[in-house]
C-alpha positions in Angstrom: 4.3 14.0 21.8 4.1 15.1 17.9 1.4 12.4 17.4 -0.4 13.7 20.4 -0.5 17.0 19.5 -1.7 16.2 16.1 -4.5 13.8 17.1 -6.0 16.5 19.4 -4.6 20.2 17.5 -3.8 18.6 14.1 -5.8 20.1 11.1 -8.3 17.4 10.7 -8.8 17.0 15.0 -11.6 19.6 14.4 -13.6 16.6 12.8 -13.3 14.2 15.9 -14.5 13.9 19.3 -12.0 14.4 22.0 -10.8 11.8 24.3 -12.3 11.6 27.6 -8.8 11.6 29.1 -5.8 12.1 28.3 -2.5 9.7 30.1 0.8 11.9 29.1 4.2 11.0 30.0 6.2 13.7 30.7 9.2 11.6 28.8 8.8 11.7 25.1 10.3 11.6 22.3 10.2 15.0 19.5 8.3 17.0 21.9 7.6 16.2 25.6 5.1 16.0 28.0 5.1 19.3 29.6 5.0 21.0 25.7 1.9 18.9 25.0 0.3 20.0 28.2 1.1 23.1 27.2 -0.2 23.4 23.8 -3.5 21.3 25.1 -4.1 24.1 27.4 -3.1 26.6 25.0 -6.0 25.6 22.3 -10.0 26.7 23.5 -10.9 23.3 22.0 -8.3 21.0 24.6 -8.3 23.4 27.5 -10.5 21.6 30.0 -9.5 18.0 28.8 -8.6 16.6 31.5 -4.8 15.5 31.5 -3.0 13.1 33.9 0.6 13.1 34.3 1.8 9.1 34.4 6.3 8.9 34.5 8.6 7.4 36.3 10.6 10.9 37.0 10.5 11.6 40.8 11.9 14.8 40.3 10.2 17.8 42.3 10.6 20.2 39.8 8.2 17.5 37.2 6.0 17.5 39.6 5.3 21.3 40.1 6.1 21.9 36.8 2.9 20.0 35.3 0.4 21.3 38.0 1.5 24.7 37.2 0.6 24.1 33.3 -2.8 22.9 34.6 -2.1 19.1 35.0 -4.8 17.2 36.8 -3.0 15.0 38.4 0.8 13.5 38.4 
């Protein structure tokens, strides 16, 4: 999650092109999934990257949880 965030937010991200897509697990390690889809929506830059949810959690609350941060898929 820290190296996500600092490959698409960090301070030299201005000087590369976004990924296509982003693949996010919700289960990481430092900073999880749901942060980092967070912070990408957060940021005018990553806002409308779109951002799949991929994890093994089955857990409803996962699942509503990262549509309502503006996943675009789980």
């Amino acid at each position: 999650g820290e190296e996500a965030l600092d490959y698409l937010l960090g301070a030299d991200a201005g000087s590369r092109e976004l990924p296509s897509l982003v693949l996010l697990d919700i289960n990481l390690p430092k900073v999880d999934g749901l942060t980092v889809l967070k912070h990408i929506r957060g940021h005018a830059r990553t806002q409308r990257l779109p951002v799949v949810i991929l994890s093994s959690s089955t857990e409803e609350q996962d699942l509503a949880t990262s549509y309502d941060n503006g996943a675009n898929s789980y």
